[in-house]
C-alpha positions as semicolon CSV with decimal commas, in nm:
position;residue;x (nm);y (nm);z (nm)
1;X;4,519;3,686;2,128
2;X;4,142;3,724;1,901
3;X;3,972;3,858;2,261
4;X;4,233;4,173;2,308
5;X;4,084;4,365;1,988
6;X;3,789;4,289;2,092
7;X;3,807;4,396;2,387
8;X;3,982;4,704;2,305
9;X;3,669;4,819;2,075
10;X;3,473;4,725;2,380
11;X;3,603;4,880;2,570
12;X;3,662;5,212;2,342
13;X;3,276;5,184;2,337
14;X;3,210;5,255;2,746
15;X;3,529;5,397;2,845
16;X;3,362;5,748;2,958
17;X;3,104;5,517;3,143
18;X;3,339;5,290;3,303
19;X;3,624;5,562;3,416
20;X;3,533;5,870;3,468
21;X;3,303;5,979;3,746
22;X;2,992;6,144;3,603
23;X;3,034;6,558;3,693
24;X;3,395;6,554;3,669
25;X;3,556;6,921;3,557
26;X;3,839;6,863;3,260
27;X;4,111;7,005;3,565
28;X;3,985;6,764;3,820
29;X;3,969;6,459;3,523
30;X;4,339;6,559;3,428
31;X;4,508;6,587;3,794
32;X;4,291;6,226;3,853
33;X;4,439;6,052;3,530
34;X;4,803;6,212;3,577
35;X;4,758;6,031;3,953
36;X;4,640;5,700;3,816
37;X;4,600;5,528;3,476
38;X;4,307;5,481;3,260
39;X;4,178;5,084;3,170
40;X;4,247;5,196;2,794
41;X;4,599;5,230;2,932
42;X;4,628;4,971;3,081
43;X;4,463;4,686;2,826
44;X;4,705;4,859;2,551
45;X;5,058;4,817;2,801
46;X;4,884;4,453;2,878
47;X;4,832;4,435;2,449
48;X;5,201;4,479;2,398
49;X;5,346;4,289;2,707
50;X;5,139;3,946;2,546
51;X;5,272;4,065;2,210
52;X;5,612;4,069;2,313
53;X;5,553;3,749;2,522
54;X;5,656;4,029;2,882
55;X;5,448;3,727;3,105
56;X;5,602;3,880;3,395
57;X;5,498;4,256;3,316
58;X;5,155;4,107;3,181
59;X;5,074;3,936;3,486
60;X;5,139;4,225;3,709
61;X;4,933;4,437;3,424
62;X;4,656;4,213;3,525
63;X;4,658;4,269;3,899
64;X;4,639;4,624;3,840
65;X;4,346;4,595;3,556
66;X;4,139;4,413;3,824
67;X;4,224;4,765;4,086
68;X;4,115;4,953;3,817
69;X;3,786;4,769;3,810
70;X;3,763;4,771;4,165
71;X;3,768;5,111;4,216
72;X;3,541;5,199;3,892
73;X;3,236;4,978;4,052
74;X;3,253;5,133;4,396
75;X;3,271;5,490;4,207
76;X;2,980;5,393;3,909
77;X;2,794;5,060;4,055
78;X;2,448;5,183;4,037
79;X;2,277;5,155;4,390
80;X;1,975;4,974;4,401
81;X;1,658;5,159;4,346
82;X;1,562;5,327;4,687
83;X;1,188;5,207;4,823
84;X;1,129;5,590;4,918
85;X;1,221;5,859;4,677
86;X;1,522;6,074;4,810
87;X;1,340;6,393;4,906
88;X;0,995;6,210;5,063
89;X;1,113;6,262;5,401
90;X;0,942;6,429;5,729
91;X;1,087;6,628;5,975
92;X;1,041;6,477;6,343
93;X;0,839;6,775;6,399
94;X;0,531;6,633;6,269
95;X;0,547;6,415;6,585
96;X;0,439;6,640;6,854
97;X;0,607;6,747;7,163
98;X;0,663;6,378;7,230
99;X;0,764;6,242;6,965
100;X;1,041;6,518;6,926
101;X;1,098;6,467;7,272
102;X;1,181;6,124;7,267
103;X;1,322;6,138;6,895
104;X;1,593;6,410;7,081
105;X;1,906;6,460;6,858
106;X;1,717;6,351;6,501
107;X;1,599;6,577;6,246
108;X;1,445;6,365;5,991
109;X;1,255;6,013;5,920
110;X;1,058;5,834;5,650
111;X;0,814;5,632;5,726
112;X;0,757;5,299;5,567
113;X;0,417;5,075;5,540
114;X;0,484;4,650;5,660
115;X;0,188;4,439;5,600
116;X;0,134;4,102;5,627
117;X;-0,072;3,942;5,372
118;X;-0,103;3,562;5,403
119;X;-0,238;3,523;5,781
120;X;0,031;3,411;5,943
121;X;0,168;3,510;6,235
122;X;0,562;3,605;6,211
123;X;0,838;3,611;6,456
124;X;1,187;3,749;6,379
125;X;1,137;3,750;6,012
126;X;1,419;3,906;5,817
127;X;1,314;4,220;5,624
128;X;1,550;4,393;5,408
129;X;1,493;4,766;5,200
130;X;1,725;4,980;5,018
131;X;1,647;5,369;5,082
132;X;1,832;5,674;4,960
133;X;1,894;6,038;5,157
134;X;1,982;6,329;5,115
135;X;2,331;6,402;5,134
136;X;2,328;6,734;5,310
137;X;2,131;6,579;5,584
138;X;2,368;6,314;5,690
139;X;2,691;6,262;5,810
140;X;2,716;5,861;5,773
141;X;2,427;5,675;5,763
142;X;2,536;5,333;5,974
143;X;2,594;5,576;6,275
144;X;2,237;5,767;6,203
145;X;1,960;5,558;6,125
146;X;1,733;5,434;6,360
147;X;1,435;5,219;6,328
148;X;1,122;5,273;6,506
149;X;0,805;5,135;6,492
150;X;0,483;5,267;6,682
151;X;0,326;5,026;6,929
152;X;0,033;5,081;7,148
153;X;0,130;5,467;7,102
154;X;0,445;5,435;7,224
155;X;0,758;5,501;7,004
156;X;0,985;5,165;7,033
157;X;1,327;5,143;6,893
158;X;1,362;4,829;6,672
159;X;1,756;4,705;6,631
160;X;1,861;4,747;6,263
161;X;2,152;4,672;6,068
162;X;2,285;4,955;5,795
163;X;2,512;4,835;5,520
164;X;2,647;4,903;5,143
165;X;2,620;5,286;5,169
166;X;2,714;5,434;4,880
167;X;2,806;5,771;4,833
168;X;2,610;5,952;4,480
169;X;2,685;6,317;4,455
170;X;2,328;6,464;4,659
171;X;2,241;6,127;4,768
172;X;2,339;5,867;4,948
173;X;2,217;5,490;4,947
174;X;2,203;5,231;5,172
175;X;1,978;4,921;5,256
176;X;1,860;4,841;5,637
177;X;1,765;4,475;5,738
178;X;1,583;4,450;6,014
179;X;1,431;4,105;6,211
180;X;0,995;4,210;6,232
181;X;0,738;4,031;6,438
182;X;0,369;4,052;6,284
183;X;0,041;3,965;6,383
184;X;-0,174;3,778;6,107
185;X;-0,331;4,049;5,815
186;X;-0,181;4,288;6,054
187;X;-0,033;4,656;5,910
188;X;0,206;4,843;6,096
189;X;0,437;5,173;6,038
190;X;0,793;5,206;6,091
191;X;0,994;5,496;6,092
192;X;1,336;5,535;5,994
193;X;1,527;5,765;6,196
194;X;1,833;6,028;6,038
195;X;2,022;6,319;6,077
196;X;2,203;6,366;6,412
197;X;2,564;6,442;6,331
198;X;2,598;6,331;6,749
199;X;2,468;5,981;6,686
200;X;2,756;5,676;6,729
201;X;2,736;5,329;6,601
202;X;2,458;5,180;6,804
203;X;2,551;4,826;6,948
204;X;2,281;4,595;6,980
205;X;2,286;4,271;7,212
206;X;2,265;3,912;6,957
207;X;2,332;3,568;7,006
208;X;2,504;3,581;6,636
209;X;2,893;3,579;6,675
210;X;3,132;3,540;6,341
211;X;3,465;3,485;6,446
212;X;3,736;3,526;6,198
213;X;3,906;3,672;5,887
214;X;3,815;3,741;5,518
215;X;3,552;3,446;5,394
216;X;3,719;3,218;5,598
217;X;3,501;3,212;5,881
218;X;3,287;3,071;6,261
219;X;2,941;3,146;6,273
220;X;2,688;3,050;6,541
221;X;2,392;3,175;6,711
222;X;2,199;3,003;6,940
223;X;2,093;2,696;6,711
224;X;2,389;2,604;6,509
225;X;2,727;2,672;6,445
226;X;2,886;2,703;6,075
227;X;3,252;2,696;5,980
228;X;3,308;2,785;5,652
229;X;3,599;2,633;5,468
230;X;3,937;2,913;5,504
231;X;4,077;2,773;5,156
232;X;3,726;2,851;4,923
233;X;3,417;2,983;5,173
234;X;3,192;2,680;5,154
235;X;3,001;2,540;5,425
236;X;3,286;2,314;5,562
237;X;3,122;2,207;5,898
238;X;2,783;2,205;6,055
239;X;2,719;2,183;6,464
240;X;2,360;2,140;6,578
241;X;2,353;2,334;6,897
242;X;2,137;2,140;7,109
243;X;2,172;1,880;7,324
244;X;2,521;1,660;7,236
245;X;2,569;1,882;6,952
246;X;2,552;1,671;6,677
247;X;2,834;1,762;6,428
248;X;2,768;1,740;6,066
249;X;3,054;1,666;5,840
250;X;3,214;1,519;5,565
251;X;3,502;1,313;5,570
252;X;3,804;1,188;5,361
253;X;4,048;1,347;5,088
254;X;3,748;1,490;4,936
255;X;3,909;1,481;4,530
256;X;4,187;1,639;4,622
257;X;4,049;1,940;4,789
258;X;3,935;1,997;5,156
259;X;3,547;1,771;5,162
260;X;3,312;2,041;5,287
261;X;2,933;1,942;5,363
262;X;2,832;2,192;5,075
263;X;2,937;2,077;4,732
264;X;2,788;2,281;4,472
265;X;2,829;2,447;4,229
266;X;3,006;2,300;3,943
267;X;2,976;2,159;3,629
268;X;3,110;1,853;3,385
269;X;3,234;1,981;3,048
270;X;3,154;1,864;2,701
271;X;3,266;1,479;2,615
272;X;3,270;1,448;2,992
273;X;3,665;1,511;2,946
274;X;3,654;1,723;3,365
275;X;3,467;1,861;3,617
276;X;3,511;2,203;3,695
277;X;3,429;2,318;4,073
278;X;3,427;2,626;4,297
279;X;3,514;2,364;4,535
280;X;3,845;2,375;4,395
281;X;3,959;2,717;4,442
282;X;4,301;2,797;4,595
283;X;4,115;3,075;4,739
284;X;3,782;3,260;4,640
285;X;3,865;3,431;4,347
286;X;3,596;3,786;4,453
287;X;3,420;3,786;4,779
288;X;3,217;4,022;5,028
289;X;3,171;4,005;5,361
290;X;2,923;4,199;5,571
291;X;2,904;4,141;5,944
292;X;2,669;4,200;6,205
293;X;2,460;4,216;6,500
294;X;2,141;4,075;6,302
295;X;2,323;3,914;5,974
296;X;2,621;3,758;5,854
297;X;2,635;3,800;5,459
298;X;2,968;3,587;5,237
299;X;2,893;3,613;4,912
300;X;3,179;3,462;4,649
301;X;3,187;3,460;4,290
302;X;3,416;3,357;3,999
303;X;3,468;3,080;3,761
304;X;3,489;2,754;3,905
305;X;3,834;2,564;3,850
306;X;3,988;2,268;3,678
307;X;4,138;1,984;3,864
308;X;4,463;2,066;3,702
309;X;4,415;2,452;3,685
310;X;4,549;2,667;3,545
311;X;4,630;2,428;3,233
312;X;4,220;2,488;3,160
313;X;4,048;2,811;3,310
314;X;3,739;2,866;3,076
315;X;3,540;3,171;3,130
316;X;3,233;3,015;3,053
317;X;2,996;2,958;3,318
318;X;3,029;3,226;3,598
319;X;2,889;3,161;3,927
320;X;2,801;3,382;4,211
321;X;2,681;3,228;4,599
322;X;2,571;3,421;4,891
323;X;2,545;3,296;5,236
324;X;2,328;3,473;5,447
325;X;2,364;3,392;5,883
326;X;2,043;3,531;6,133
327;X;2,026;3,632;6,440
328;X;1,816;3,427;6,668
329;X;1,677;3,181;6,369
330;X;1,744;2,799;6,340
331;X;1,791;2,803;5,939
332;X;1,989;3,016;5,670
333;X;1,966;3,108;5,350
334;X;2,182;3,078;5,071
335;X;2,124;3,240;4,713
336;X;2,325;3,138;4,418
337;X;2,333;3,197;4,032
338;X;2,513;3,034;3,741
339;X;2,572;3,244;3,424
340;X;2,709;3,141;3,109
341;X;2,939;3,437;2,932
342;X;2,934;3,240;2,601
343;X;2,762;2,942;2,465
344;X;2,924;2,624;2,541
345;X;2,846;2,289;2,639
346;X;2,793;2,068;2,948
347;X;2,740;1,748;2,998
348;X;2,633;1,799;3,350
349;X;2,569;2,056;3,564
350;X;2,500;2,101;3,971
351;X;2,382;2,387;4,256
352;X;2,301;2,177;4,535
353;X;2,477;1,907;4,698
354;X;2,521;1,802;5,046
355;X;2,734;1,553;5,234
356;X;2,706;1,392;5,560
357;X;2,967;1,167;5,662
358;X;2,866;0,880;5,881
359;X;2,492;0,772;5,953
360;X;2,387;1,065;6,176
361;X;2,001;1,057;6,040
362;X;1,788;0,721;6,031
363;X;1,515;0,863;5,830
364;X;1,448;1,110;5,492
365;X;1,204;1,342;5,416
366;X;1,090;1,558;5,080
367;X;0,842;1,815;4,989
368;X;0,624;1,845;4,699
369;X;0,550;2,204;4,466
370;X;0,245;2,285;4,718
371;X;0,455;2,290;5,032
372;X;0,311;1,944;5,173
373;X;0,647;1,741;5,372
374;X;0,649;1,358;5,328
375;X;0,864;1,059;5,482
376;X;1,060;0,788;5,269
377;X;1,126;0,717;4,921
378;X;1,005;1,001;4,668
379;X;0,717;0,965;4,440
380;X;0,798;0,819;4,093
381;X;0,632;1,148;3,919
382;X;0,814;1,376;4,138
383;X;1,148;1,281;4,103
384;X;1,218;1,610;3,914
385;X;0,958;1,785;4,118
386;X;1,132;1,864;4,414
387;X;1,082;2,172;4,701
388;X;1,297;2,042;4,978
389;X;1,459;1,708;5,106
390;X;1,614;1,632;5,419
391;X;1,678;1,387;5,708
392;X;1,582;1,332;6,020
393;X;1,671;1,090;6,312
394;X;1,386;0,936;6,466
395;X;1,564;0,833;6,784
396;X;1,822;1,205;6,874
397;X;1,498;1,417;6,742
398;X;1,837;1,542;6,507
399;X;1,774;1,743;6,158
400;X;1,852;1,894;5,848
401;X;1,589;2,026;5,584
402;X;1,674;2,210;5,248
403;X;1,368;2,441;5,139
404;X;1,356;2,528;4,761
405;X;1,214;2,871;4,767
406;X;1,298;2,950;4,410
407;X;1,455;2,772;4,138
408;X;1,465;2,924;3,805
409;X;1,644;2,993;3,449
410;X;1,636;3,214;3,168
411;X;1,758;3,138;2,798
412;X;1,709;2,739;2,913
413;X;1,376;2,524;2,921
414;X;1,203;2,433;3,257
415;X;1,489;2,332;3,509
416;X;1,464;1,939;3,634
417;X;1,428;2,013;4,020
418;X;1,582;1,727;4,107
419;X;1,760;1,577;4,418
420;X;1,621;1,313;4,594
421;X;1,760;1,227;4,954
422;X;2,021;0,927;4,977
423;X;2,046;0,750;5,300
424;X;2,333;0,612;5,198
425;X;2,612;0,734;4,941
426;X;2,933;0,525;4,904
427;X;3,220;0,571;5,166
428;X;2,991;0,845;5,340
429;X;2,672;0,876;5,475
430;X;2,341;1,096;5,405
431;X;2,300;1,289;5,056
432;X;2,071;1,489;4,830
433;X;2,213;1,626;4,471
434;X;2,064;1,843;4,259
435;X;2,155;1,844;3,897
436;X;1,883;2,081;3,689
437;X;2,013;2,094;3,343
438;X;1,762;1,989;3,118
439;X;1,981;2,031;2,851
440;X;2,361;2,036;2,729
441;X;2,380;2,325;2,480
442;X;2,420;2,635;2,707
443;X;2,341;2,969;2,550
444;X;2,572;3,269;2,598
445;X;2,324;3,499;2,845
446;X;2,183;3,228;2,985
447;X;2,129;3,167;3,383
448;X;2,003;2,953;3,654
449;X;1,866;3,086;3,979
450;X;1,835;2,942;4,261
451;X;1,743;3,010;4,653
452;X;1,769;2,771;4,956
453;X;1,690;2,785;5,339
454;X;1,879;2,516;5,528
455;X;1,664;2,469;5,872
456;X;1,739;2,254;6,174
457;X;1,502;2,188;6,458
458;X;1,436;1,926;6,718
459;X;1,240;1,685;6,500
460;X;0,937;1,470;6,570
461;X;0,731;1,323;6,269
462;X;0,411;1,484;6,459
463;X;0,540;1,831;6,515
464;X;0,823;1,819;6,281
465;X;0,621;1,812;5,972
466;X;0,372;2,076;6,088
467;X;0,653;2,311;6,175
468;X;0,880;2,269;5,830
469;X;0,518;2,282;5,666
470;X;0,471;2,642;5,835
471;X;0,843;2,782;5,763
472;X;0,767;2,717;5,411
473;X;0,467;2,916;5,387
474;X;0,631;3,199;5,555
475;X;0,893;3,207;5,369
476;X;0,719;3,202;5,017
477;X;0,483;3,496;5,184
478;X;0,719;3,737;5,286
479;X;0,575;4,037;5,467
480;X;0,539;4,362;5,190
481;X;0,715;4,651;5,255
482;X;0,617;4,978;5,062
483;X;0,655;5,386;5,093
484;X;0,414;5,510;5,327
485;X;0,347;5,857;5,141
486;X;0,203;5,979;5,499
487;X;-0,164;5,954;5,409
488;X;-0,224;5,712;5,665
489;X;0,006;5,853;5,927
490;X;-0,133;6,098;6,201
491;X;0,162;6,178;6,376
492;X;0,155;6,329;6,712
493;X;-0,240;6,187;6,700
494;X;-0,033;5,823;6,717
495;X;0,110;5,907;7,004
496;X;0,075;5,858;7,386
497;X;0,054;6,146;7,612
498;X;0,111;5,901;7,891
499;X;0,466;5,982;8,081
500;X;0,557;5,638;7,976
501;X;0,651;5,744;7,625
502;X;0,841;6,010;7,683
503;X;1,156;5,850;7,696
504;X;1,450;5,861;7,465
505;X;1,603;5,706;7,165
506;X;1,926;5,876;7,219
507;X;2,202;5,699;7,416
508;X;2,458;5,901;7,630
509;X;2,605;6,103;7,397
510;X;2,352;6,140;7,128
511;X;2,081;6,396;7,240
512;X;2,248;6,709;7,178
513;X;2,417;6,776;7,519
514;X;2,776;6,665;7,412
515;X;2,755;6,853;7,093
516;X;2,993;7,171;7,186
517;X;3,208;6,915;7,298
518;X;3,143;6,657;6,908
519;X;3,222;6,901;6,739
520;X;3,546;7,028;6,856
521;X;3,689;6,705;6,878
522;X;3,590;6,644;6,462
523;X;3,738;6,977;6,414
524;X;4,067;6,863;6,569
525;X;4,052;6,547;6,402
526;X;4,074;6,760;6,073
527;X;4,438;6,859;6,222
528;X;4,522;6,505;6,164
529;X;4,661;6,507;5,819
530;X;4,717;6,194;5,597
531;X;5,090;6,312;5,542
532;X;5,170;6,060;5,287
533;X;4,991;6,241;5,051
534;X;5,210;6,541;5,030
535;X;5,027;6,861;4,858
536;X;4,662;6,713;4,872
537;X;4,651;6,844;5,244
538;X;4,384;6,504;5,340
539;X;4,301;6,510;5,686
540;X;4,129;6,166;5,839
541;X;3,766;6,305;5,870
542;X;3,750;6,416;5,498
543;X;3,951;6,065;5,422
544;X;3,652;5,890;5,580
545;X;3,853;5,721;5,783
546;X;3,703;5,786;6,125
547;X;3,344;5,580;6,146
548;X;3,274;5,714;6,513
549;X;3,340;5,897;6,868
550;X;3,179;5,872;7,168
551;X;3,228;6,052;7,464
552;X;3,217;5,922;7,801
553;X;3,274;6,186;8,076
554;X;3,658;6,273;8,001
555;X;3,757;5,987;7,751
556;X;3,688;6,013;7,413
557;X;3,676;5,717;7,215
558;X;3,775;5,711;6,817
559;X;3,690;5,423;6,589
560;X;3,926;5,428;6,338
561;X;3,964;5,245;5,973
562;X;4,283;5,232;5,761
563;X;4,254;5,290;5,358
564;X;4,366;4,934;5,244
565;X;4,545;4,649;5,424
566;X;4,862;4,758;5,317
567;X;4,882;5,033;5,537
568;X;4,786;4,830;5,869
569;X;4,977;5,061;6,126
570;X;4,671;5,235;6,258
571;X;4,944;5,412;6,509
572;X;5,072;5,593;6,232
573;X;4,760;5,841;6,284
574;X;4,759;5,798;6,670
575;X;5,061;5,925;6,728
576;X;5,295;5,928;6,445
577;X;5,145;6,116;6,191
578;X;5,409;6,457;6,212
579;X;5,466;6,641;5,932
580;X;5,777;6,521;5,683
581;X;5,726;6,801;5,425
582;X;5,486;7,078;5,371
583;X;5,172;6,935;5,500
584;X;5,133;7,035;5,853
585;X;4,970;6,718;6,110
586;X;4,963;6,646;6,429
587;X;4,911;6,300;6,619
588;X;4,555;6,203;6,660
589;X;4,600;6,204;7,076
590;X;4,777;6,487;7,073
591;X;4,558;6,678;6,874
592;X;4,247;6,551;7,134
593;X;4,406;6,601;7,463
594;X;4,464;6,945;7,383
595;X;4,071;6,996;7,434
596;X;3,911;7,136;7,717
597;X;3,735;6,839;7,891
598;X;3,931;6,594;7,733
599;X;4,123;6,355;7,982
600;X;4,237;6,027;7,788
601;X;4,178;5,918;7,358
602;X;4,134;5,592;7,309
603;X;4,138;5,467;6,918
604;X;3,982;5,169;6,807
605;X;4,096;5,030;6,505
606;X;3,821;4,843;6,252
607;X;3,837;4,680;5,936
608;X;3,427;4,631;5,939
609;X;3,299;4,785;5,718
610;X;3,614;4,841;5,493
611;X;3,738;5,159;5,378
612;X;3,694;5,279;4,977
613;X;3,623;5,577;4,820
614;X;3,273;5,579;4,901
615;X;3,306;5,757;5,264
616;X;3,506;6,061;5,147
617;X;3,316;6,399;5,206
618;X;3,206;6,627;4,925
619;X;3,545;6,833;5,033
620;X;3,754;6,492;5,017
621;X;3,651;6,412;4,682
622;X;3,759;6,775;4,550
623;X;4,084;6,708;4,694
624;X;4,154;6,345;4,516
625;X;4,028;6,472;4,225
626;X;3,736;6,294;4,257
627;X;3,437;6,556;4,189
């Protein structure tokens, strides 16, 4: 095949960038390539197995390619630029008796600046920022950080959500989302909270519940419920929580596939010869899943498929879609791009479609470029000017509004923001489509970008429209979030004196008086050995694979991961784990109940977030060959 050569020179080209971890010593790079293979290795056995027409042997060549790459991006994937430079950081000293009082446990923060900029008041607005530490000051960061925010004097613990850490020789990366409240034109200072080695995974009460495996998932809060479809991810079903919980669906044999209420994103090829959908995925081909207490994130991506697949799979137009779930919020976001990977051509091409089976809505809505919501049919010179569409009924108070926050493309002209609402589409109900393409000839490079908020609320045209009017303006305002350098920041002068703020962020557990007790229960957790690797004497705490212990009185509680779903017997470490060969182990409970003060282990087994490579210690890393 003409691409293998190609690739092959490519690939010749970035090989040292690709593979091999940057600060690697020529022992540790042998021992790690004598334990694995190389891609160069592997494309050239692939080369030969399509040359000698091997199918079977190149098909299981490409399973383990795609490992390869795997692996390589959560090793090399650069980490998003962090808001506050690694080493601006205070210790909680600066604080005053108080503060450190109440901060009990924590070493370090950094401080960050919020301000809002537009005059609007904000309630639970999501706020998201990707920061950086350093690595000698933290254990893990989703058990350390802490948010805080200063308010009336009084330190106030704000719940946060930590995800994506990343693991980069001194550093580590990781971004914290947060839900803030804001006055209008109002500035504020939070401070983010590390470095307690006690500190467990803080649990924080939410009304958002996902329920389920892999992308295939239930999500609700306290306004709607989503089920997302368990064959390809997409927004299958719809429940408005209110009332008789109006359920929005779409019916039928869809074309063959399960119908979903979310339709995009596909696109017609040249000559109009098939239509080639995400929709029609046997399962996604690359997803993510992040859950928690404050957001839900599925984000799938691939090439969309052929109705008679795998006859045609083009790599031509590669799209990527992200579904984001709140806490406590009655819309959702969802963020999607389509890239072409060499020019083609398309004789059509969609990102937004919805479908409502039956006539749940009696009336439609749109919304202009400036934000302003009308009723009925669109405007003749805005039927490619589009910001939003939706219905409504008039009658249940029922509804469902699409807000265009940003649609976009580079390499093409000026998109057509198109889809006007449809109260009636054949053999269904309710629609809006969006097809952008303002042209057929496709340039390799180019992209479309797009992001939506899909918002239900009890709808009235008199406080309906002033209410969708106002979640648009927030929305295209966002509050601004920058490094506070401390220049503005007093410190202790912040503070209360009053007895009221001398409190405690620290739960049972984390302040410093179970710490004799911590840390001999993570030394004997280093007795637990991984025994299946038999000279590289792994225990689980170097591994990574414990993400937290508490202590309650006499019972110690482990939260436990497993390296990859192949190896789902958590009980092999609880009590199984006994040595075979020359690595010396012993059972995770009976390692623990052989310390003073310990009564009963319980371990907790997690798959949230999952394991990789990214969690080992500095001492792990030495021992895989890694650093």
């Amino acid at each position: 095949m003409d691409w293998i050569p190609v690739l092959l020179c490519t690939v010749a080209l970035t090989i040292t960038m690709l593979i091999t971890p940057k600060g690697l010593s020529a022992q540790n790079l042998e021992n790690s390539f004598s334990r694995t293979d190389s891609f160069e290795t592997k494309m050239k056995l692939l080369e030969d197995a399509w040359n000698n027409k091997d199918f079977d042997l190149a098909r299981s060549l490409t399973h383990s390619l795609k490992d390869t790459v795997l692996q390589t991006q959560v090793e090399e994937e650069i980490p998003e630029s962090s808001l506050i430079e690694t080493l601006q950081l205070q210790n909680v000293d600066v604080l005053g008796e108080n503060g450190k009082q109440w901060a009990r446990g924590w070493k370090y923060f950094k401080l960050l600046s919020i301000k809002e900029t537009a005059g609007l008041k904000r309630t639970s607005e999501p706020v998201e920022v990707s920061l950086s530490f350093p690595s000698d000051q933290v254990t893990s960061l989703t058990r350390e950080v802490r948010l805080v925010r200063i308010e009336d004097g009084r330190l106030v613990e704000v719940p946060c959500q930590v995800f994506g850490e990343k693991h980069r020789k001194a550093e580590r990366f990781c971004k914290i989302l947060w839900m803030a409240d804001s006055l209008p034109n109002q500035e504020q200072d939070v401070l983010v909270f590390y470095g307690n080695p006690d500190a467990e995974l803080p649990h924080y009460p939410s009304d958002l519940k996902t329920e389920g495996e892999g992308f295939g998932l239930d999500i609700s809060n306290a306004f709607f419920k989503v089920s997302l479809s368990r064959q390809t991810g997409q927004i299958e079903r719809m429940t408005l929580r209110r009332e008789h919980g109006l359920e929005l669906f779409s019916g039928g044999e869809g074309h063959g596939e399960p119908p979903g209420i979310d339709w995009a994103h596909d696109y017609v090829d040249e000559d109009s010869f098939q239509k080639f959908r995400i929709s029609l995925w046997d399962t996604c081909p690359d997803y993510e899943v992040i859950r928690g207490p404050l957001c839900t994130i599925v984000r799938r991506w691939g090439f969309p498929y052929s109705p008679v697949h795998p006859i045609y799979s083009p790599a031509r137009l590669h799209v990527d879609v992200e579904y984001r779930f709140y806490t406590g919020l009655p819309w959702f976001h969802k963020t999607g791009s389509m890239t072409a990977v060499q020019d083609f051509e398309a004789a059509a091409l969609r990102d937004d479609e919805w479908v409502f089976s039956g006539q749940s809505f009696t009336d439609k809505m749109w919304m202009d470029r400036d934000g302003q919501l009308h009723f009925g049919d669109v405007d003749s010179d805005k039927l490619n000017d589009l910001w939003g569409v939706g219905f409504f009924n008039s009658q249940s108070q029922d509804s469902i509004m699409a807000l265009f926050l940003e649609h976009q493309a580079e390499g093409l002209p000026e998109l057509n923001h198109s889809g006007v609402p449809t109260m009636y589409y054949r053999w269904h109900g309710n629609l809006w489509s969006r097809y952008p393409l303002p042209v057929k000839e496709i340039p390799a490079g180019a992209a479309i970008h797009q992001k939506n908020a899909y918002l239900s609320i009890p709808f009235t045209k008199e406080k309906g429209k002033e209410t969708i009017e106002g979640v648009r303006r927030r929305m295209m305002n966002p509050l601004e979030v920058s490094a506070n350098g401390m220049q503005s920041f007093s410190g202790s002068a912040e503070l209360s004196s009053s007895p009221s703020s001398v409190s405690q962020l620290a739960r049972s557990g984390e302040g410093g008086e179970q710490s004799q007790l911590k840390q001999r229960i993570w030394a004997g957790l280093r007795d637990c050995k991984d025994a299946q690797l038999y000279t590289a004497d792994m225990n689980i705490v170097d591994l990574g694979l414990v993400y937290d212990v508490r202590v309650r009185g006499d019972v110690v509680t482990v939260v436990m991961a497993m390296p990859h779903r192949g190896r789902p017997r958590l009980g092999y470490f609880v009590d199984g784990s006994v040595s075979v060969h020359s690595t010396k182990s012993v059972p995770i409970r009976e390692r623990l109940e052989q310390i003073p003060g310990v009564r009963q282990v319980v371990v907790e087994q997690t798959w949230e977030p999952g394991w990789s490579s990214n969690r080992l210690t500095d001492v792990g890393r030495l021992k895989l060959g890694l650093d």
